[in-house]
N, C-alpha and C positions, 0 to 999 in steps of 0.2 A: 504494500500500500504506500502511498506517496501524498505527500501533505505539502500545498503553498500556500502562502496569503498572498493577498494581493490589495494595494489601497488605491486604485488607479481609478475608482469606479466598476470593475470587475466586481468577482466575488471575493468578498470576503474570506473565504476559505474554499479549498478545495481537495478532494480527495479520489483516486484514483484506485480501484480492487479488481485486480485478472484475477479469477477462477476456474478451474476445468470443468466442464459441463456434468456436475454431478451433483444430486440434489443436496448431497452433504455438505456441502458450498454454500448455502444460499443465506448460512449464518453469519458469514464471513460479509456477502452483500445486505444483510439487513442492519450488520455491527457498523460499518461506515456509515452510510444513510444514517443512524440513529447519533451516532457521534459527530458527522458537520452538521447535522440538520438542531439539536440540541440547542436550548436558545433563543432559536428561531421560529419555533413552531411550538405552538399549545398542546397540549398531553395529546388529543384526541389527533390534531394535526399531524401530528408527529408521527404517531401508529396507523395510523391510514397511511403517509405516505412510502412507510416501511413496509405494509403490506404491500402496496402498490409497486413496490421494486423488487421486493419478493417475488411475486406472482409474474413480473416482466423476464426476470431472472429464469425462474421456474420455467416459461414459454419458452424461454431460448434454449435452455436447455433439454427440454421435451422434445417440442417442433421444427426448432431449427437445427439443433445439433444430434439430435435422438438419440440424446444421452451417451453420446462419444466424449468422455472424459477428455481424449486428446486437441479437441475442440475448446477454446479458452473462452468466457464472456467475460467483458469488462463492462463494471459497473463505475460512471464519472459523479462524483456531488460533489457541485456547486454551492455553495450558501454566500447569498445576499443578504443586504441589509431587508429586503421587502418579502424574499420569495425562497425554496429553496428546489434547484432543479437537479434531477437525475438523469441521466441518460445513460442505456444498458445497450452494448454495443454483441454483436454476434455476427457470424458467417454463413449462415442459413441463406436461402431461396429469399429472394424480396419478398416483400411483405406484399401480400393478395391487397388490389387498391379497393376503396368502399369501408363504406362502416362496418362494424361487426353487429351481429343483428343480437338484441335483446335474447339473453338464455332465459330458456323455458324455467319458469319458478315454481314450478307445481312438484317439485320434489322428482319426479320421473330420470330427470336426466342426470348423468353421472359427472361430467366435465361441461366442457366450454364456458367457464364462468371467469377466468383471467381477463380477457378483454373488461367484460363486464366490472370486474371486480374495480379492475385498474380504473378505467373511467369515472366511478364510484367514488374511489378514493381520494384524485387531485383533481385540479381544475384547470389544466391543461393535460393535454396527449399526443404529441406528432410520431408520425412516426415516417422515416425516409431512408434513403440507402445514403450510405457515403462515398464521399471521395476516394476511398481504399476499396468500397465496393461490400461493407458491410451494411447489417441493418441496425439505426440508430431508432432506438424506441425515445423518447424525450416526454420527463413526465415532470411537471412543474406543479408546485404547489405554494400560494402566498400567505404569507404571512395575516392573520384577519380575515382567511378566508378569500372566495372567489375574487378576482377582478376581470 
């Protein structure tokens, strides 16, 4: 893990965590998030958006890497003075374009509830490929809630 500050207007802190695509990993991505995010964000804020990077984390590792250890996802947090943002980088298939459609809540169904969940949790969601040709999920959450 890799830690800077920055006073330029940037974020205030930031923290960078490679793990291998194994869901015993995903402690390691919700321990960062909860350490730059700390502070910044209100009890409930705070745990939502740790879920939310969990379950982003989880996905990459499920769907995009199917669970090839050898496969690394990196999880980036940013912490601002107003907001704090996550992005969870992976090697997977681009990401299908369109919304994810609303999971069934009637108890029936066993999964597809990560989109769902994530969306739930913060108040932003992008999600795009990168300049290396990864897929960057981007999940923001502010401080006092939506803006």
């Amino acid at each position: 893990m890799t830690v800077t500050r920055q006073a330029d207007g940037g974020p205030v802190s930031r923290a960078t965590v490679t793990v291998p695509s194994s869901y015993d990993q995903l402690a390691a991505v919700r321990s960062v998030v909860l350490a730059q995010a700390q502070g910044r964000l209100d009890e409930t804020a705070l745990e939502q958006l740790a879920l939310a990077a969990h379950e982003a984390a989880a996905n990459s590792i499920e769907h995009a890497h199917v669970c090839d250890a050898s496969k690394p996802v990196e999880c980036v947090v940013e912490a601002y003075v107003d907001r704090v943002v996550v992005r969870v980088y992976d090697w997977g298939p681009p990401f299908e374009s369109g919304e994810a459609d609303e999971p069934n809540l009637d108890g029936s169904a066993e999964g597809g509830f990560g989109l769902y969940i994530i969306g739930e949790c913060v108040d932003e969601v992008e999600r795009l490929r990168d300049e290396s040709g990864r897929n960057c999920l981007t999940l923001t959450k502010h401080a006092g809630g939506k803006k």
